[in-house]
N, C-alpha and C positions, 0 to 999 in steps of 0.2 A: 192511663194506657196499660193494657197489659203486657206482658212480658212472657214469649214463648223460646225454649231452650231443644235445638234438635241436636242428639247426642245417637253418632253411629260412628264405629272405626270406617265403613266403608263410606269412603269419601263422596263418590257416585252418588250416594243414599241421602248424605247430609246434604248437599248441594242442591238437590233436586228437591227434595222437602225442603231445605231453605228460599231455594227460590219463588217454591208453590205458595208460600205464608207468606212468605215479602210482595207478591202480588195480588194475594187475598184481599179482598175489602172489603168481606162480610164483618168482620170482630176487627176494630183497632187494636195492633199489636204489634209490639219491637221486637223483632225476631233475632236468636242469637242462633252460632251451631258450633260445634266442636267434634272434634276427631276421636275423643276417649271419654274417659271418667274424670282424667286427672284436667284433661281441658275442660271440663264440665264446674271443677269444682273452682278453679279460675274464675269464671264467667259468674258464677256465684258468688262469690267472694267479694265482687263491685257489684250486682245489680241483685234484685231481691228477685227471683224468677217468680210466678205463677202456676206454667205447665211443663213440663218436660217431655218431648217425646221422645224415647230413647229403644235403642236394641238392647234384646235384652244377653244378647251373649256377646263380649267383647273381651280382648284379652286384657293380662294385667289383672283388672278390676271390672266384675260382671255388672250387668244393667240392677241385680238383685244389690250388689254393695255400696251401687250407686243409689240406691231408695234409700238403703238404711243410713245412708248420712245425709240424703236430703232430710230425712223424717226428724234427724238430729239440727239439720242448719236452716232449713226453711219447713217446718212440717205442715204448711198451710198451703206447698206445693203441692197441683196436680202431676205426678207419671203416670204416661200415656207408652207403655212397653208394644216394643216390637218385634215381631221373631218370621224365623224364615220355614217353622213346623210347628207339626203339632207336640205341646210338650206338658203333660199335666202335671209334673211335681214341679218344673217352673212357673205355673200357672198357677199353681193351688200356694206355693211360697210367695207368689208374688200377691196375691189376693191379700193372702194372711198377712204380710209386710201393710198392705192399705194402698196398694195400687191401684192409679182410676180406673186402666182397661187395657185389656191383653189384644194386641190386632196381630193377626198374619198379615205379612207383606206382601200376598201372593192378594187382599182384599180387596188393594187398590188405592189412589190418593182418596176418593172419596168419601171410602170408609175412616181412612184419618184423618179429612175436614173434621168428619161429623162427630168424632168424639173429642178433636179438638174443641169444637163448639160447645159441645156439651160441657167439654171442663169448663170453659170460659164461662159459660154461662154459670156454672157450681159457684164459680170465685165471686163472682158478682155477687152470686143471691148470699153468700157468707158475707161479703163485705159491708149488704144492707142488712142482715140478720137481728135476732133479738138479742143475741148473745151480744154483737157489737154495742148495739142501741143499748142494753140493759149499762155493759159497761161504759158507752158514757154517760148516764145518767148518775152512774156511781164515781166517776173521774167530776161530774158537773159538783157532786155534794164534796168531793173532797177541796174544789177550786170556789167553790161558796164565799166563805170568808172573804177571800180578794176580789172575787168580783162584786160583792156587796162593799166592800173600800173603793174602789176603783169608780163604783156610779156616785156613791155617794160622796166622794171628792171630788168629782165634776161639778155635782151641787152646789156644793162648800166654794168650787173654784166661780162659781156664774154661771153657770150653764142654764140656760131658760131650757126648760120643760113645761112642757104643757100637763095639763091634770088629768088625763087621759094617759100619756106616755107612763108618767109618774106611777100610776096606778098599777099599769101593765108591769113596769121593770118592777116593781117592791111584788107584785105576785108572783113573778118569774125569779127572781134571787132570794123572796122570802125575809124580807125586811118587815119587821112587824111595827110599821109605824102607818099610820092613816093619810094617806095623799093630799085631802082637802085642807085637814084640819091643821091652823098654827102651830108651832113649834120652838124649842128651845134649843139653844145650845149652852151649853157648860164648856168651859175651857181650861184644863187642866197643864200647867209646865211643873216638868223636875225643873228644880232650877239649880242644882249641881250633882254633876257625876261622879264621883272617884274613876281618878286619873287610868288604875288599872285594868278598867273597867272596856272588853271587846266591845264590837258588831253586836257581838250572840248573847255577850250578856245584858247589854240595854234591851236591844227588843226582847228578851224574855221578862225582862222587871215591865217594859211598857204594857206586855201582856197581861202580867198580874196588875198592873193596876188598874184596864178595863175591867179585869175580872170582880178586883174588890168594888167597884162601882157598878157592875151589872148588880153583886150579890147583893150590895146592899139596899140600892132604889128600888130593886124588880116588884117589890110586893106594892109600889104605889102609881110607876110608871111603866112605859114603853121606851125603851133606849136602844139606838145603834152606838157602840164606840167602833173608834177606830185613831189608829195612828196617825198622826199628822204630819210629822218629822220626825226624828232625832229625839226629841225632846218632851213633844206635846201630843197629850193625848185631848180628843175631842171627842163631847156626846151630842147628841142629836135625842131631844125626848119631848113626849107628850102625856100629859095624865092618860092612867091606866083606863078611865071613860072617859066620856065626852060630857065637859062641864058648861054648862050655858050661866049659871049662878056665877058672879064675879069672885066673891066669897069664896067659892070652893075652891075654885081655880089658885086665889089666893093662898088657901091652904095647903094646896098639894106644893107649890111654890117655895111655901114657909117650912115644910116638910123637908124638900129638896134638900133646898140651903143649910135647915141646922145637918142633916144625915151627912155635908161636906167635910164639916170637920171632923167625923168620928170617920169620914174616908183619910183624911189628910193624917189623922191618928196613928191607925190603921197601918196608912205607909210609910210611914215613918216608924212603929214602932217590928213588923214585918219585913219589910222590905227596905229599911233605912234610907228611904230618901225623905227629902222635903220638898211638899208638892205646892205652887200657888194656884188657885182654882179663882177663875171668875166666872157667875151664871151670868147668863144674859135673860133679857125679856122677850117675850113670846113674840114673834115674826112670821109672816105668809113664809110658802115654800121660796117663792120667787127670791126673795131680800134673803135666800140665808146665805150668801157671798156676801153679800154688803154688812151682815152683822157679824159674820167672822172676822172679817177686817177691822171690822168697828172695838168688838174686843179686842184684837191681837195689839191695838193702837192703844186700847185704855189701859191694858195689861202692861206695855212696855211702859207706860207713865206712871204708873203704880201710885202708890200712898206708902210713905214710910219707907221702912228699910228695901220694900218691895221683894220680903222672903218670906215662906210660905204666906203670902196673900191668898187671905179667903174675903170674898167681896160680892157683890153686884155691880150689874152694870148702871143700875139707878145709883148706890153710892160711890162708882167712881164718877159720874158723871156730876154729881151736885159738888165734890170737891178737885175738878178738875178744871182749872185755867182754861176759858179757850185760846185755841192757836189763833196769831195775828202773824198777818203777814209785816213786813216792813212797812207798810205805808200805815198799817193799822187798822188795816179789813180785818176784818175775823174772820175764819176760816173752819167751816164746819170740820169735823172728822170724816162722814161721811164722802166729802167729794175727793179723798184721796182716790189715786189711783190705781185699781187693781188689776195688776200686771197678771197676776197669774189667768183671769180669766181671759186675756188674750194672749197668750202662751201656744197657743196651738197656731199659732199664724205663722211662727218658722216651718213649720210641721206642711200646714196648706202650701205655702210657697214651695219651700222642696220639692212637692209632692204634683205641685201643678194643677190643683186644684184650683182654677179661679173664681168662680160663684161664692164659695164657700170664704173664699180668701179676701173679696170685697166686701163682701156682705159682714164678716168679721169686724173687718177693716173699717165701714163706714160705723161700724158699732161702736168704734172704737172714738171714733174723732167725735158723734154725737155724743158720749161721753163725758166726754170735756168738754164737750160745747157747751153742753147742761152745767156742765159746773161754775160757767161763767171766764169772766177774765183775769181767769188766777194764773199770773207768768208762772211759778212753780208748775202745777202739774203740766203747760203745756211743755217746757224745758224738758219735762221727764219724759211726757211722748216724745218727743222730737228726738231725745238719744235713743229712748228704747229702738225707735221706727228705723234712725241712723242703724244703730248696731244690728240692728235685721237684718238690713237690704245691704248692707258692706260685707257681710257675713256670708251671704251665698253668694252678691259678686264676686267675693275673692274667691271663694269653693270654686266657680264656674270661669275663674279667669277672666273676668267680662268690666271689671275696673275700666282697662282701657277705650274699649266700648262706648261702656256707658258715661264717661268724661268728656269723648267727642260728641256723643248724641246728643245726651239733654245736660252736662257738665254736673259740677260735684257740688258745687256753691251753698245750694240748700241742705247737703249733709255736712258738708265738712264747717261753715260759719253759720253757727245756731243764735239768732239774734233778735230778743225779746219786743224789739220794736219793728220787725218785718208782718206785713199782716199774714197773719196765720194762714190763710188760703193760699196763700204764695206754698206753702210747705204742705198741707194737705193735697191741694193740687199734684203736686211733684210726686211727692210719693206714688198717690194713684195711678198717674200715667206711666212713670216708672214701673209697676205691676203690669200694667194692662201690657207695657214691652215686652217686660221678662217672661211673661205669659206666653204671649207670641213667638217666643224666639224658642221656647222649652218647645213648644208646638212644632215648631221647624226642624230646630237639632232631633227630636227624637225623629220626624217624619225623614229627613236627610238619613240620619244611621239605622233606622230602618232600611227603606232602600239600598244602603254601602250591605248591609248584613244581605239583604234578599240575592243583591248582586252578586257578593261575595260566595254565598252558599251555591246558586245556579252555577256560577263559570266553574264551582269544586267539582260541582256534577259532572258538568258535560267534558271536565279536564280527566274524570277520573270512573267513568263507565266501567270501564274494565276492570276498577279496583274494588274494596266495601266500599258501598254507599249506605251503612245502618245508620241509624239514626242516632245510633253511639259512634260514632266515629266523626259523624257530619257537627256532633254538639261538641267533639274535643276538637273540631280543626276551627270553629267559631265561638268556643268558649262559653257554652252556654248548656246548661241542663237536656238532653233529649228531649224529654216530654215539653218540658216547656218551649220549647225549640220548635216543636212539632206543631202547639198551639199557637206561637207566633207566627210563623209563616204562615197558616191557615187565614191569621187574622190579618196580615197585611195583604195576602195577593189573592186570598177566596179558594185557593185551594190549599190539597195537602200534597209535601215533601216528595211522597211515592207518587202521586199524580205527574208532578213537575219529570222525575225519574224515569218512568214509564213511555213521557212525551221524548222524552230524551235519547233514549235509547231506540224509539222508535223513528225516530228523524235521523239517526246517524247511523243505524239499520239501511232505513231504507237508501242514504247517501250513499254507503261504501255496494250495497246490491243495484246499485244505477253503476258502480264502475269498472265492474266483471272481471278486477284483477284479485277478488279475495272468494276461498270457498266458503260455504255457509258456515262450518263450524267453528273456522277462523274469524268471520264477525260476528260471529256466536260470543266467544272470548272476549274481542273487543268491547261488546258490548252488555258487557257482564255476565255472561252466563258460562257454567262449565259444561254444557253439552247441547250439542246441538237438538234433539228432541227438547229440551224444555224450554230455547232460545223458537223452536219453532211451534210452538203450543202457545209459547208470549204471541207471538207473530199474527199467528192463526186470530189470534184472540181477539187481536184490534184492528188488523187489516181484513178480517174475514178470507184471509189466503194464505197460504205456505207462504215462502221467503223464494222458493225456486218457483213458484208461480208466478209474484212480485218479480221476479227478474225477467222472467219471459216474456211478461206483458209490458213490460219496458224495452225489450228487444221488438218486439212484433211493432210497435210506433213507426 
């Protein structure tokens, strides 16, 4: 929404243009006015203005000194100067200053719609421009980097993409990795810091060490690195073409691996640290959550002293024990459970999203389900799932609630011999509640807010009712203030205002003990011509015709 600022010492002048643009509703616009210069630069001070229309001779500080510190504190403001003659070294200073448009006030409101419009319209076509457009294109290359981390840790976290999507995000972030084709990961840990070692200095050493590993594979593959944690740096690669010969494949592989330890050299003899590196084998896009995991699990197991380990996933795998459980199942690596890729289900729930938050959610229990009847990882859902749903009960107060409703039983005593549908059950319904109630509460303080803002109106006609004043008495940003009422009751703010003023108009002119000017006042307006030009406007009659024609009854 735009933001228009009327700025004249004569009160009359401001009020009357203020009230002309407060009932405009050709251009959306939060209209401000002030008395001076020095109230002008107030108003500036808290809101970013747009247009300005001002006089251009005022005492104190002229309309011309008032340009020259907009040009200084907003220079992407329109001033729209107004004067009461003709005056050409004002007009020719004001030009040269980069004023939008000089009006005599002798023009008309008309004439100052129209060049208000025009300015609006300027601000607009700047705010879509190429100069805009050019610089985000150039803010998109500097935010590059992160947002090529940022998807492709989603990856790494499970996130299913499709080979279509895939294909789109790496042409739009400029990831040079090939969508269809399999892929590696390498997995790199410092595996100790010096103690006096910041924030700023690890992430610059983790820098340099994707770097020594872009510089040194680039000549044979295609590699994204990226930061993992704290600690660990992760690559994502594929041969530099496309091998269908198993052989070759194998080679580039063979290549990889020995190039690891003249990186591990490298950093350690550069950057003094000591790095344990484990490659993995070549995996669809899909599984590269399930092989990151699968590393991070073989890496924690290590071989030896488990310091700078340089390995594969084939040799830790052939001298790695499998897990048994106590009974004496064996226990793949793969069916661990990976927490991270449902991690965004605090996130769904907060947020009230439920499609997204079930459909997670059944992803979640099919998960396990697939992994069979391993008490371990259900025990692990079942706190993870507890510490979710306790976590925004207690946020939202709703414990007690939800203990008389469907009770606490299934969070608070987790017991490996209950059948697990008894607990998956729970959970869901439980959402499908909290779901419902988020639906309510917000629909309920909607309505408290719609209420509360209407009865401000019609308490306080004769006071402001801008759009900044209505958002500090309900706590809430103007504009977005302005789009939430819109979107709860299907109109806008000024509409509701208008009806307002016009209902309690016409009440106090049905009771013939007030003159027109004086419910002019009441109901917001400083002068009775602009109270009766509102009037004219919607009743298609003066306000003393309104009267008569309620006496003549």
């Amino acid at each position: 929404m735009l933001k228009l600022l009327i700025v004249d010492d004569m009160r009359i002048i401001a009020d009357g243009l203020y009230e002309l643009f407060c009932e405009d509703q050709k251009v959306a616009m939060e209209v401000y006015k002030a008395y001076s210069a020095p109230g002008a630069f107030a108003v500036m001070q808290e809101h970013m203005i747009d247009i300005i229309v001002s006089d251009i001779k005022m005492p104190e500080i002229s309309g011309l000194d008032l340009l020259r510190e907009v040009n200084r504190l907003q220079p992407k403001c329109k001033v729209i100067f107004l004067t009461s003659y003709h005056d050409f070294e004002f007009a020719r200073e004001a030009i040269m200053l980069g004023s939008f448009d000089f009006i005599l006030k002798t023009e008309g409101d008309t004439r100052i719609q129209d060049s208000v419009y025009q300015a609006a319209e300027k601000v607009l076509e700047e705010r879509s421009s190429r100069a805009l457009i050019a610089k985000a294109h150039a803010q998109f290359r500097l935010a590059l980097p992160s947002l090529q981390r940022e998807f492709l840790l989603e990856l790494l976290q499970g996130r299913r993409v499709s080979s279509s999507d895939r294909a789109e995000q790496f042409r739009a972030l400029d990831i040079d990795l090939d969508p269809e084709r399999p892929v590696h990961l390498v997995i790199a840990r410092i595996d100790r810091w010096k103690q006096s070692m910041n924030w700023s200095d690890r992430a610059l050493l983790l820098y340099s060490v994707r770097n020594i590993m872009n510089e040194y594979l680039a000549v044979k593959v295609r590699m994204a690195t990226l930061s993992l944690d704290t600690s660990h740096v992760v690559g994502i690669w594929q041969p530099a073409e496309t091998q269908e010969d198993p052989r070759e494949a194998n080679k580039t592989f063979r290549f990889f691996y020995g190039t690891l330890e003249t990186i591990q050299h490298s950093c350690r003899e550069l950057l003094k640290l000591h790095l344990s590196v484990v490659l993995g084998s070549a995996c669809p896009w899909e599984e590269l959550g399930d092989k990151l995991h699968h590393l991070e699990f073989l890496m924690q197991s290590g071989i030896g002293m488990n310091h700078e380990l340089l390995t594969t996933e084939e040799e830790l795998l052939n001298n790695q024990p499998a897990s048994v459980t106590a009974s004496g199942e064996e226990l793949e690596p793969g069916v661990f459970l990976r927490l991270a890729q449902f991690s965004s289900l605090s996130g769904l729930l907060a947020s009230g999203k439920r499609e997204e938050f079930l459909e997670l959610y059944e992803n979640l229990i099919a998960t396990v389900r697939a992994a069979g009847d391993h008490v371990g990882l259900r025990l692990e859902t079942l706190h993870y799932l507890a510490h979710l749903f306790i976590g925004y009960m207690n946020r939202r107060g709703l414990v007690p609630a939800i203990a008389e409703k469907f009770g606490l039983e299934p969070i608070l005593q987790i017991k490996p011999t209950v059948d697990w549908t008894i607990y998956t059950n729970y959970y869901r319904d439980l959402a499908h509640y909290l779901f419902e109630h988020v639906v309510s509460d917000q629909k309920n303080h909607s309505d408290r807010l719609v209420q509360d803002i209407e009865q401000y109106i019609v308490d306080h006609l004769h006071t402001d009712l801008s759009l900044t004043r209505l958002g500090e008495h309900v706590h809430l940003n103007p504009t977005y203030l302005s789009r939430l009422y819109k979107q709860i009751t299907g109109k806008g703010i000024s509409d509701y205002i208008m009806e307002a003023r016009i209902e309690k108009a016409k009440l106090l002119l049905a009771r013939q003990d007030k003159r027109i000017h004086e419910i002019a006042l009441e109901v917001g307006y400083q002068s009775g011509i602009a109270f009766t030009r509102f009037f004219r406007k919607i009743m298609n009659v003066a306000p003393q015709e309104y009267r008569d024609m309620l006496q003549d009854r």
